[in-house]
MARTOR-265080 format. One record per residue (C-alpha): x, y, z. Coordinates in nm, 4 decimals, padded with zeros to 6 digits. Each point is the difference from the previous one (the first is absolute). Layout:
! MARTOR-265080
[r [X Y Z]]
...
This chain:
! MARTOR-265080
[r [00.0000 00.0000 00.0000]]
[r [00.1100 00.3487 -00.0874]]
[r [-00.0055 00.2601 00.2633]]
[r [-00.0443 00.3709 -00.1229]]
[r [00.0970 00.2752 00.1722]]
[r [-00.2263 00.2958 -00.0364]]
[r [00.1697 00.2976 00.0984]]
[r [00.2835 -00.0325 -00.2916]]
[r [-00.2864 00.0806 -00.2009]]
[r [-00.1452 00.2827 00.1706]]
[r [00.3642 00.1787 00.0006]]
[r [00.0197 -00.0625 -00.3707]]
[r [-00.3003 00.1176 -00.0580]]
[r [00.0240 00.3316 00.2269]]
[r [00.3539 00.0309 -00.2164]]
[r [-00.2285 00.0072 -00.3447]]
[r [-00.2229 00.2496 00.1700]]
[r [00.3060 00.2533 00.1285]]
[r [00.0777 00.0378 -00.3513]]
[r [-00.3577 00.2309 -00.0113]]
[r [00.1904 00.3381 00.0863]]
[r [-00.2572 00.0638 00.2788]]
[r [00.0657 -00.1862 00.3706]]
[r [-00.1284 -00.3416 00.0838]]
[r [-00.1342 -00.1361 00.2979]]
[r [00.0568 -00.3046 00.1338]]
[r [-00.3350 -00.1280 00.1144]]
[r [-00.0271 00.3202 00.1805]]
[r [00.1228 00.3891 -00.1170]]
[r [00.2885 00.0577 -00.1742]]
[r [00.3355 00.0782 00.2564]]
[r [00.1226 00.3040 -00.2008]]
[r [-00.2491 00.3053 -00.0668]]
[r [-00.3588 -00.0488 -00.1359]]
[r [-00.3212 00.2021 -00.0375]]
[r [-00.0345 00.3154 00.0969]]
[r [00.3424 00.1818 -00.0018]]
[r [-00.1142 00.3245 00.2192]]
[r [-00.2966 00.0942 00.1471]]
[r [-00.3013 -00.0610 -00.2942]]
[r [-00.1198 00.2827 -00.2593]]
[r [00.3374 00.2037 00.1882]]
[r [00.2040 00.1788 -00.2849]]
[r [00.2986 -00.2386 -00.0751]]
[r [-00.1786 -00.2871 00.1077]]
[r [-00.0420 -00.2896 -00.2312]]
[r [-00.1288 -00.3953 00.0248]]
[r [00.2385 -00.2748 -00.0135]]
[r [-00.1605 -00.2850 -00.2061]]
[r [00.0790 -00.3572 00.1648]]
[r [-00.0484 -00.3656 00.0082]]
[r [-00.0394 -00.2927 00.2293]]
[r [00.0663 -00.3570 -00.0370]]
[r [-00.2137 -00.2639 00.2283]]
[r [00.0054 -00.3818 -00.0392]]
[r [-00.3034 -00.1947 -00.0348]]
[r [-00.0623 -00.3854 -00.0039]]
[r [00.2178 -00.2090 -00.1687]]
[r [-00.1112 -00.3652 -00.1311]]
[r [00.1634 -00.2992 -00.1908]]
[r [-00.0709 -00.0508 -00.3424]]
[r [00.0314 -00.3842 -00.1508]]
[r [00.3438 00.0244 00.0241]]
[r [00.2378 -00.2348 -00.2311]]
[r [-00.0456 -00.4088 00.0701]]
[r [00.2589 -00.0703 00.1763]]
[r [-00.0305 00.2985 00.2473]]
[r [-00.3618 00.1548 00.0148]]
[r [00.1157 00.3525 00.2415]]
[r [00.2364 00.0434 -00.2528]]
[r [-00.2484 00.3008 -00.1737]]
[r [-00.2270 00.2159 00.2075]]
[r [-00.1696 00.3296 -00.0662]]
[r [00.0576 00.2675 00.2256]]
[r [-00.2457 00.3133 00.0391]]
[r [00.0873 00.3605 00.1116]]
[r [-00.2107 00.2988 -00.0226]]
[r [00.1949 00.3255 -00.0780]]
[r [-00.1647 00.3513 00.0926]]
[r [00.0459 00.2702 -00.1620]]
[r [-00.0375 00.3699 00.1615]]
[r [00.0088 00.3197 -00.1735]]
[r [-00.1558 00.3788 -00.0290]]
[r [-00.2581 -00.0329 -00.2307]]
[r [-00.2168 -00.2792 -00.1927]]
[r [00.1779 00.0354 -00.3054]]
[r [00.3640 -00.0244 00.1308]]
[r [-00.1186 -00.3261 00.2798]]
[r [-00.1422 -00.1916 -00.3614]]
[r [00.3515 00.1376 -00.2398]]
[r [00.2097 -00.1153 00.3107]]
[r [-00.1986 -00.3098 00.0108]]
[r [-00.0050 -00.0761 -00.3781]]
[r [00.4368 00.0300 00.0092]]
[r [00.0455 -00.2296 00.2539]]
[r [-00.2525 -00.2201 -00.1281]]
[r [00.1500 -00.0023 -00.2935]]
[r [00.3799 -00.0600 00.1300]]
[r [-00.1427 -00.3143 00.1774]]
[r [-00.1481 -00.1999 -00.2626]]
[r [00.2503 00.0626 -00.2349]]
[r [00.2335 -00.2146 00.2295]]
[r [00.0442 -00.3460 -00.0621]]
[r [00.2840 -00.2834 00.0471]]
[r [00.1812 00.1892 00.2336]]
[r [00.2058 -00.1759 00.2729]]
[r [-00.0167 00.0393 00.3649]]
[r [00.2912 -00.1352 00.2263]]
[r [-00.1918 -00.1019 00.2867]]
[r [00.3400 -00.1488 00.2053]]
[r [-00.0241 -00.2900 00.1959]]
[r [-00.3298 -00.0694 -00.2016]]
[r [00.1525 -00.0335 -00.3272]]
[r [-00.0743 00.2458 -00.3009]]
[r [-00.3267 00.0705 -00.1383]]
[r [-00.1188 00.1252 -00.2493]]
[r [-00.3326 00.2438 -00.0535]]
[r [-00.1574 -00.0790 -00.2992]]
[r [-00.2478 00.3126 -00.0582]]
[r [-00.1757 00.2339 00.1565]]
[r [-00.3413 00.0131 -00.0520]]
[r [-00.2562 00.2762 00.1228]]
[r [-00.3091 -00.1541 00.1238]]
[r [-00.2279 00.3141 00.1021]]
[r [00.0502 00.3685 -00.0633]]
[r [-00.1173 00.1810 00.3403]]
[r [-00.2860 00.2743 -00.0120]]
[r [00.1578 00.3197 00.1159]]
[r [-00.1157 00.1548 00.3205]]
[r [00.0408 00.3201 00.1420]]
[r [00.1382 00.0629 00.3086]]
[r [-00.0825 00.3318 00.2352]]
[r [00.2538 -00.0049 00.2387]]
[r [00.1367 00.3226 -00.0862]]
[r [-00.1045 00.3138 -00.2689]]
[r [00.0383 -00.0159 -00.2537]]
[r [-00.0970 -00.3907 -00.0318]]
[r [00.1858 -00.2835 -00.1827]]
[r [-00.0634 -00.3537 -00.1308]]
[r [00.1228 -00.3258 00.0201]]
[r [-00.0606 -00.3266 -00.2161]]
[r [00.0801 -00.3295 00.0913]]
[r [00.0983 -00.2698 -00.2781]]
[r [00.0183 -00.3225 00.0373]]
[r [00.2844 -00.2566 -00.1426]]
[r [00.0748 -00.3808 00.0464]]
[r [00.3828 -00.0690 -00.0892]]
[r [00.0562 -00.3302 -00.1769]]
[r [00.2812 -00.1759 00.1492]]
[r [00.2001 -00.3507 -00.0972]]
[r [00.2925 -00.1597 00.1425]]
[r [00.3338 -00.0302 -00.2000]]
[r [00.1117 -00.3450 -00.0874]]
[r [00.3635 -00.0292 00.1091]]
């Protein structure tokens, strides 16, 4: 039986995500500056657009015969948080658009062997909210994505 090791994953995946040119949080808020820089409709002010990454269920696919948890499917659901509707859906549609154009890419998961992720496929696009914590307001939209994963042969 082949053991997988999630969190290899995640960190490769938060690595495809920090090439967005906006911050990217790690199941949480980004570390470095997002959102509001300043006080809101202040002159000089400005939003920050960002993204965060959060893992959802993973399951086993059929796997090969000789080794059925050798594939498995693992879901994450990326939210994306920006000033108005318009930028939350463009922000949305690039990083969308990053992720399922990767396929066949391999992930060194140590002890556990390499991997490799096959594609990334998004399964829902999120309806975009709007969110009133401060004036003016601004909008998030969460995707959703299940990474296709396989182990190497070696």
């Amino acid at each position: 039986m082949t053991a997988l090791s999630r969190g290899y994953f995640t960190a490769w995946l938060l690595s495809v995500l920090n090439t967005s040119d906006f911050p990217v949080g790690d199941g949480n808020t980004p570390v470095e500056a997002y959102g509001w820089q300043g006080q809101p409709n202040d002159a000089g002010s400005h939003f920050l657009p960002w993204l965060s990454s959060m893992p959802g269920t993973g399951r086993p696919t059929a796997g090969s015969m000789g080794d059925s948890s050798s594939e498995h499917i693992l879901s994450y659901t990326i939210s994306f948080n920006a000033v108005t509707r318009e930028q939350v859906e463009w922000i949305a549609d690039k990083m969308r658009a990053v992720l399922v154009s990767t396929t066949r890419v391999t992930v060194n998961c140590g002890a556990f062997g390499n991997w490799r992720v096959q594609q990334a496929r998004n399964v829902s696009i999120g309806g975009v909210m709007r969110v009133k914590s401060s004036f003016p307001d601004y909008y998030v939209q969460s995707d959703a994505f299940d990474i296709w994963v396989s182990k190497e042969i070696s």
